[in-house]
C-alpha positions as CSV (number, residue, x, y, z in Angstrom):
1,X,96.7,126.4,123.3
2,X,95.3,124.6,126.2
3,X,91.9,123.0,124.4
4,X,89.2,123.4,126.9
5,X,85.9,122.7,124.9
6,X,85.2,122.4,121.3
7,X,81.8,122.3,119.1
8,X,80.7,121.9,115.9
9,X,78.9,125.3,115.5
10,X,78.1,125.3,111.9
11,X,78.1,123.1,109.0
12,X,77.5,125.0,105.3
13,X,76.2,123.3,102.6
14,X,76.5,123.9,98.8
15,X,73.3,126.5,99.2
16,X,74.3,127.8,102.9
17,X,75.1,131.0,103.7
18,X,79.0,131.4,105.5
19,X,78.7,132.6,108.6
20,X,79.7,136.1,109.7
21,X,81.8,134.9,112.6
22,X,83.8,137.5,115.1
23,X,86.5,135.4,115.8
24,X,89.3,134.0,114.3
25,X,89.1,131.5,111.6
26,X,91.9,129.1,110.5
27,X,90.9,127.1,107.8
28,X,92.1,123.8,106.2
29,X,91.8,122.5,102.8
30,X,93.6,119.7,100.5
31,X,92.3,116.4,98.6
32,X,89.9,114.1,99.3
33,X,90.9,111.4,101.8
34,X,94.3,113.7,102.3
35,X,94.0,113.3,106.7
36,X,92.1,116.5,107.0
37,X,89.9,115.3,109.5
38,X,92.5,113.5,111.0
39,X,94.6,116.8,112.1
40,X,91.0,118.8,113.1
41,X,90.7,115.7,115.5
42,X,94.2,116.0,117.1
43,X,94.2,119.7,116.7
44,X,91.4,119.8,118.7
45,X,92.6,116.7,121.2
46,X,90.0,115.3,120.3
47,X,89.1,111.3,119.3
48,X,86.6,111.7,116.7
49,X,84.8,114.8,116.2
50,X,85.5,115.2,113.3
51,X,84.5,112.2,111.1
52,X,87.1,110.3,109.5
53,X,86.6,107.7,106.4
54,X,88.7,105.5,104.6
55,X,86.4,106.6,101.8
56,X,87.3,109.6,100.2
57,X,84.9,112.8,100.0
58,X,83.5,112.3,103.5
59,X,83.5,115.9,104.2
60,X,81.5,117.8,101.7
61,X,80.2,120.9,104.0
62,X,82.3,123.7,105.0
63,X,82.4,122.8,109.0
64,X,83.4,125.5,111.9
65,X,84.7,124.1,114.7
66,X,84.3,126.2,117.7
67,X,87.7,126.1,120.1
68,X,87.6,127.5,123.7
69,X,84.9,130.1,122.3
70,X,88.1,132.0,120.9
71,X,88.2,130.7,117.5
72,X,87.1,128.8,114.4
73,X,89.0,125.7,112.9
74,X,87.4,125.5,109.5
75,X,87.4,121.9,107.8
76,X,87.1,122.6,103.7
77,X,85.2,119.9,101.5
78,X,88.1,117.6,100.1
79,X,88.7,117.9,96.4
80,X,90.0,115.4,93.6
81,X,88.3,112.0,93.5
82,X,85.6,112.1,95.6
83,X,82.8,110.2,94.2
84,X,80.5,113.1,92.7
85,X,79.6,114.4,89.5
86,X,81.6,117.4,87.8
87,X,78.7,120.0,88.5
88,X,79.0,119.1,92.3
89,X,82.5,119.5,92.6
90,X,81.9,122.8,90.5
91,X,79.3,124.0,93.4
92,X,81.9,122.7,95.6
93,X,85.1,124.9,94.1
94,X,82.2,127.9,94.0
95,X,81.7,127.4,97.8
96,X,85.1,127.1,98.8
97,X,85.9,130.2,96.6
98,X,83.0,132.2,98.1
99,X,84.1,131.7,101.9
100,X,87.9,132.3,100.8
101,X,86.4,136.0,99.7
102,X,83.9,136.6,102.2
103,X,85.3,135.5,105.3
104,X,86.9,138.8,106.9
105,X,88.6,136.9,110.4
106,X,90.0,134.1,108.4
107,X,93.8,134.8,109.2
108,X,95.4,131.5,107.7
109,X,95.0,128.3,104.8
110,X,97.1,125.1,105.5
111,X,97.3,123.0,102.6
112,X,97.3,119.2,103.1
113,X,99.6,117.0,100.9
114,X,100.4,113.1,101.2
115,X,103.7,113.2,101.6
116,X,104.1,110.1,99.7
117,X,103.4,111.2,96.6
118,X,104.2,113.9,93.9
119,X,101.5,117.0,94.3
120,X,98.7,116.3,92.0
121,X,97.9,119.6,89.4
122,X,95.1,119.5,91.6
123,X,97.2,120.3,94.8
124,X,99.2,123.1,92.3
125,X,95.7,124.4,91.5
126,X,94.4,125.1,95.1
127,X,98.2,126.5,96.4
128,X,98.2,128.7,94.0
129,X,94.3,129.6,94.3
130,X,94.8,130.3,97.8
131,X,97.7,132.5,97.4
132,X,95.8,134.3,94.8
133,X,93.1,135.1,97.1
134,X,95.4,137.2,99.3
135,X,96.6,133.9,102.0
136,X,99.8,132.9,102.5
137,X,99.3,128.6,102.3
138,X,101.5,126.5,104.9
139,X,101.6,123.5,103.7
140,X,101.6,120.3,105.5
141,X,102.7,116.8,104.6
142,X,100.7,114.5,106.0
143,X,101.2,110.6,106.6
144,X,104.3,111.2,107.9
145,X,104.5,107.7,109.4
146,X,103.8,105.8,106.1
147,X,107.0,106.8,104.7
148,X,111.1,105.8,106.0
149,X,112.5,108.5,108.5
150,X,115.2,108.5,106.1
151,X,112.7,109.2,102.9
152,X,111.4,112.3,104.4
153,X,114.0,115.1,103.5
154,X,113.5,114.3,99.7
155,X,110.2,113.7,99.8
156,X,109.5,117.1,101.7
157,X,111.2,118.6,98.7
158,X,109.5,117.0,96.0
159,X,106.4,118.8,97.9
160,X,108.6,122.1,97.8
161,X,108.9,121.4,94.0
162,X,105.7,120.2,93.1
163,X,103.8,123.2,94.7
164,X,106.5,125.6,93.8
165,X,106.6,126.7,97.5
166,X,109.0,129.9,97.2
167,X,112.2,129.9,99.5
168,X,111.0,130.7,102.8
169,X,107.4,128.9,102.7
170,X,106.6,126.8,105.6
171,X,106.3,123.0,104.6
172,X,105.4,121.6,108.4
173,X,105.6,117.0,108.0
174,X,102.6,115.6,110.0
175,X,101.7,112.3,111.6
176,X,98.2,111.7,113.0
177,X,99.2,108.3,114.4
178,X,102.7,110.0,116.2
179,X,101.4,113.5,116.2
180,X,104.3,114.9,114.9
181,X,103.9,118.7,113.4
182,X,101.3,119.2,115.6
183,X,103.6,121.6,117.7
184,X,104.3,123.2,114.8
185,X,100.9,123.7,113.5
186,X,99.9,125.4,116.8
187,X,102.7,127.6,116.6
188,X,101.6,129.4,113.6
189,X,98.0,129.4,115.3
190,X,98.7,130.7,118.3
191,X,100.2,134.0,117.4
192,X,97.1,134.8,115.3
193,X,94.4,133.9,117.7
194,X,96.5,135.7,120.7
195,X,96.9,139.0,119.2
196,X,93.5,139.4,118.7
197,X,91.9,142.1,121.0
């Protein structure tokens, strides 16, 4: 997809009401500090639209990114260690959970997992919580470029393993810095948003 323009259109808090959008929404969720900002931004071709910390839990709104007025990239509030108290990550999970059931044009869930390390029961949680709500996740491995070329076959497995991704599931590696993946990425999006009417 050739991006053409891109807005932030909405940003939903913990007592927000989630949009009833008509277009296609592809949403992305994983752990605080994971790179999820980092792939909106170079999904989108853009710098810094999306606001990237090196503190974890920046994003903690559900935020829908308009693209080419043809569809929704949808950045999910991080979870794991984010500085914030159990009943706001509870309000959090609730909001998450809410937009995973009400949304009717979301088509896909990637799941974002440092490659560098084992999936946390954390990660398992929300793969399997996603899969449960009727989504098929596609996970991908970001940080790509923090790890040896030669590291990345086993490391993409112990991802496989850790998430019990069944034979067949799509494990896609990512770099922000290289933008490797991002190909990829966009050729499970495409489909979805073309076939729309």
């Amino acid at each position: 997809m050739v991006i053409k323009n891109v807005s932030l259109e909405t940003v939903c808090g913990i007592t927000s009401v989630i949009p009833d959008n008509d277009k296609v929404e592809i949403a992305f969720a994983g752990k605080s500090n994971v790179g999820k900002s980092s792939l909106i931004n170079a999904l989108m071709n853009r710098k810094s639209l999306a606001r990237t910390s090196s503190q974890p839990g920046k994003t903690q709104t559900i935020n829908f990114y308009n693209i080419n007025d043809c569809m929704y990239l949808v950045d999910l509030p991080g979870y794991g260690y984010a500085n914030v108290s159990q009943e706001v990550k509870a309000k959090w999970g609730k909001m998450i959970e809410r937009y995973l059931k009400k949304s009717k044009v979301l088509k896909q869930v990637f799941l974002l997992i440092d490659i560098r390390h084992e999936p946390s029961a954390n990660d398992r949680n929300m793969y399997e919580w996603i899969a449960y709500n009727g989504y098929t996740p596609v996970v991908i491995a970001t940080k790509l470029d923090k790890i040896n070329r030669s590291q990345v076959q086993k490391h993409i497995k112990m991802v496989r393993e850790g998430l019990g991704v069944p034979k067949g599931g799509i494990v896609i590696p990512f770099s922000a810095e290289t933008k490797q993946g991002l190909d990829e990425i966009w050729r499970i999006i495409d489909p979805l948003v073309m076939t729309e009417p």
